[in-house]
Phi, psi and omega in degrees: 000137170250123190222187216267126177260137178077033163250180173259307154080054169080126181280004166320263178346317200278313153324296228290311170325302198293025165259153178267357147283170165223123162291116177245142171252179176259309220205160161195151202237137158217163201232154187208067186295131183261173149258166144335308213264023154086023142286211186135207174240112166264127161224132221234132167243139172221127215252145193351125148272085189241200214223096186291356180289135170262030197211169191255329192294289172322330197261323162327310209284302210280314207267335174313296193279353162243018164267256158004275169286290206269012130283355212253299212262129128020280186281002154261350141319299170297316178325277174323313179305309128015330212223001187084008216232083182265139199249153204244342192187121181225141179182093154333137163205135172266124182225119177051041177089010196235137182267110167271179162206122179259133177237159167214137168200146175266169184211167187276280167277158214269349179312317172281014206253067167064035166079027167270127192275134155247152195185109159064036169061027164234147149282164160178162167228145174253132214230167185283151165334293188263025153308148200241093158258117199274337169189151210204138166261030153259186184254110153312121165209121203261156217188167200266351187228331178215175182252160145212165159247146179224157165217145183274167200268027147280352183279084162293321185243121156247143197229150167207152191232142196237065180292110187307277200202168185259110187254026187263356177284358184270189158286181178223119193262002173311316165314310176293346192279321190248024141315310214259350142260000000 
């Protein structure tokens, strides 16, 4: 399956496994307003979304949970909250046959934001070597076993872009989204 490996990239994603199909995106971006007291807010972009299943059962599955539960349902608000993670705007949006999704959520501590640390007056996330960062207002820093970004906590937004996966060999759910409404 292809997902960010050693990111959480959102427990959105992480549903997304137990189907026997898999939703793969090309990119996701996040944007990250701190407070002082080290809440705040994340807002999360995620670029074509398709669908890797070879079975119409899978591609139902696939397409159910992210139509449905997580643009839809109740209970995936409580899922996240659960995880700290309240989300305030979820929204599917289509461009050009390609499905994106924008989520925003606030969370209390920054801790709960996709494994990102503050230590000794840095943020920072630790991501595997060959994760693909397209862009960052942060220092990169590459080590022989991991990546990292790191920022000083005078740094309120922190933003980072991300490469997923080569999505043209997939569906493409954009079409399908725009059956269903």
């Amino acid at each position: 399956m292809r997902i960010l490996k050693n990111s959480s990239i959102l427990i959105f994603l992480l549903l997304l496994l137990s189907n026997t199909g898999c939703l793969v995106f090309q990119k996701i971006s996040y944007k990250i307003l701190i407070n002082e007291d080290k809440s705040g807010t994340a807002n999360i972009y995620i670029t074509d979304i398709t669908s890797d299943a070879i079975d119409e059962e899978a591609f139902r599955q696939d397409t159910a949970a992210i139509f449905t539960f997580m643009q839809n349902s109740d209970e995936f608000i409580e899922d996240m909250k659960t995880e700290g993670r309240f989300i305030t705007h979820r929204k599917l949006i289509v461009k050009n046959d390609e499905l994106d999704a924008e989520v925003k959520y606030n969370f209390k501590n920054i801790s709960g934001v996709e494994n990102i640390n503050y230590e000794d007056g840095f943020y920072f996330i630790t991501m595997d070597i060959s994760d693909s960062i397209i862009t960052t207002n942060g220092e990169i820093i590459n080590s022989g076993s991991y990546k990292r970004i790191l920022w000083d906590d005078q740094q309120k937004l922190l933003s980072f872009e991300m490469f997923s996966a080569e999505t043209d060999a997939y569906r493409k759910l954009g079409l399908y989204y725009k059956k269903q409404e």
